[in-house]
Backbone as numpy.savetxt, mean C-alpha at the origin, in Angstrom:
# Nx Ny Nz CAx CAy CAz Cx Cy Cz
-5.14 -2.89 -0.10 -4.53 -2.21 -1.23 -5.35 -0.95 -1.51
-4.95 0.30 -1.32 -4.88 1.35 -1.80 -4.99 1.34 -3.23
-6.67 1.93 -4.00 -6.09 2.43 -5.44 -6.41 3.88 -5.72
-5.64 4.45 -4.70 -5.13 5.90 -4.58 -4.31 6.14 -3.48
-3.78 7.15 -3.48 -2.50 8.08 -2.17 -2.33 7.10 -0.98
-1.69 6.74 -0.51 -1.29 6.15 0.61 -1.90 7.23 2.04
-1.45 8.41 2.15 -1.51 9.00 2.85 -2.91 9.99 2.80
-3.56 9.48 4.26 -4.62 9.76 4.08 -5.71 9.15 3.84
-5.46 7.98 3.05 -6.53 7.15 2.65 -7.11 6.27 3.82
-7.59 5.17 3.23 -8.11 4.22 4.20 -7.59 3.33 4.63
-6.11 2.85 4.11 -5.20 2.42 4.99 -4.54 3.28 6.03
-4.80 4.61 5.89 -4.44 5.49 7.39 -5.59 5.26 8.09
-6.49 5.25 8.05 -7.39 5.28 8.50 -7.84 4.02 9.85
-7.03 2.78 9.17 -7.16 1.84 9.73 -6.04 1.57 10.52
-4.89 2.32 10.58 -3.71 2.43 11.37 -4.05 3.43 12.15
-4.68 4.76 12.17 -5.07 5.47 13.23 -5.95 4.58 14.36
-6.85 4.11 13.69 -8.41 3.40 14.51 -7.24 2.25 15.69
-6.22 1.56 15.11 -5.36 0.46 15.69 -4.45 1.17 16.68
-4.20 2.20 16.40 -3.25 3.01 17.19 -3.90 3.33 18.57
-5.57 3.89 18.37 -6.44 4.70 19.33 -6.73 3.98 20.16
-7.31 2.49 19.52 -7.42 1.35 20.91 -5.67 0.64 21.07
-4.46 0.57 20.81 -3.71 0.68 21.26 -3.34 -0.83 21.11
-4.18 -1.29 19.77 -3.92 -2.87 18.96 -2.83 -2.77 18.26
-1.50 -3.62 18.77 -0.32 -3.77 17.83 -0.64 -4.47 16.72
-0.19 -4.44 15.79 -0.93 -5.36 14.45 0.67 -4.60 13.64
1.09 -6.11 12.86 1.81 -5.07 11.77 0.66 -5.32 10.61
0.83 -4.05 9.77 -0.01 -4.13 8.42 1.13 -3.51 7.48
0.58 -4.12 6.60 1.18 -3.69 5.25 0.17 -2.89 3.96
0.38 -1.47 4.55 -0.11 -0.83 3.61 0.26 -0.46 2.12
-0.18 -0.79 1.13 0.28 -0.60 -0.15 -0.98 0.23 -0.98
-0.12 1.23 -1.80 -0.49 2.22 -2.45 0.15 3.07 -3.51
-0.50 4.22 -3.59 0.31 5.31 -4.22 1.05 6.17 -3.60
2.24 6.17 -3.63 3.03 7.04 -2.76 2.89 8.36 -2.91
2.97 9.15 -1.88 2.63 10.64 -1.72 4.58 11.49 -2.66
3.62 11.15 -3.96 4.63 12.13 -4.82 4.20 12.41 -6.32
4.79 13.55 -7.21 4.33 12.83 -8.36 4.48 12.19 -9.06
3.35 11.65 -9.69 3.35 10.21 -10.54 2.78 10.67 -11.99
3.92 10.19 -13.19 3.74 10.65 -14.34 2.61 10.03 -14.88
1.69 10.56 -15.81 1.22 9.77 -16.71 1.51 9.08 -17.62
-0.09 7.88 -17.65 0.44 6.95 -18.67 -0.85 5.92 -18.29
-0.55 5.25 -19.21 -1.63 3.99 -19.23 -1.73 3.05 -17.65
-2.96 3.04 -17.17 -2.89 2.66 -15.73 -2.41 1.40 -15.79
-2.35 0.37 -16.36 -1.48 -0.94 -16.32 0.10 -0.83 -16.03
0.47 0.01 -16.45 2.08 0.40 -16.96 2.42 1.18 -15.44
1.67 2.26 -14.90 1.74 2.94 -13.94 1.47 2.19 -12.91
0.54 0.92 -12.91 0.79 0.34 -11.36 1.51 -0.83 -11.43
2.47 -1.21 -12.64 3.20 -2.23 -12.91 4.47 -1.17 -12.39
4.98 -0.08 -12.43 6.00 0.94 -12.11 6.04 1.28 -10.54
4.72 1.46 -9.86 4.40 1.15 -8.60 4.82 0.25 -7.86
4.64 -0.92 -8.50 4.74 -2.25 -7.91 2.78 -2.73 -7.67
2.31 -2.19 -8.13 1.07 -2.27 -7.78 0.28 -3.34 -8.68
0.66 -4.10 -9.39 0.49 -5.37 -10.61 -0.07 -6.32 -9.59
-0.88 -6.91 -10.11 -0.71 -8.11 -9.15 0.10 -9.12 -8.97
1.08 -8.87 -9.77 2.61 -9.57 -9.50 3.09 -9.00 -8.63
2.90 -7.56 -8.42 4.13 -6.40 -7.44 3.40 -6.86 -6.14
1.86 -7.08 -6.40 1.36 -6.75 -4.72 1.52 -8.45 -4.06
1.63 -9.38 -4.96 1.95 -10.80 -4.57 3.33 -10.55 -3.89
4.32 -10.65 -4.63 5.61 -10.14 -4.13 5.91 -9.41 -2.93
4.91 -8.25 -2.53 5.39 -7.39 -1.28 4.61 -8.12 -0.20
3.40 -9.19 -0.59 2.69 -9.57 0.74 3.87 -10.94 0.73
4.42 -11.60 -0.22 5.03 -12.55 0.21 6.55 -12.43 1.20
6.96 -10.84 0.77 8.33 -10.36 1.68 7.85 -9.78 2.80
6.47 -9.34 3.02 5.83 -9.38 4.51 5.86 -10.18 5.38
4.82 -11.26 4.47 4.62 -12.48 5.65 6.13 -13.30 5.92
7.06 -13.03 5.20 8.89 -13.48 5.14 9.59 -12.88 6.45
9.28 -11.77 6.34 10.08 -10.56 7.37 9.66 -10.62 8.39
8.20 -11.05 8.99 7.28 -11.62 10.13 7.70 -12.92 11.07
């Protein structure tokens, strides 16, 4: 989990490194999407994300689902 930009960060980082040695892996990167994001109280803003720890339970459970 990303707690900043998706793009660029260190979940790219770790999909480049997987790419270079040529390790299939699916990952599920979660973050802040590369756009803007209004202000506001950071609870509220990563509950709008999906980034709650309800949102990020939810997207690893429709991961490991879709797998």
């Amino acid at each position: 989990v990303e707690d900043n930009a998706l793009m660029g960060g260190f979940g790219s980082a770790i999909l480049e490194t997987l790419n270079r040695w040529r390790i299939k892996r699916d990952v599920l990167n979660l973050g802040i999407p590369d756009r803007f994001i209004e202000h506001g109280a950071r609870t509220l803003l990563l509950e709008k994300l999906g980034l709650s720890k309800e949102g990020i339970a939810l997207k690893i459970e429709e991961f490991i689902n879709a797998g």
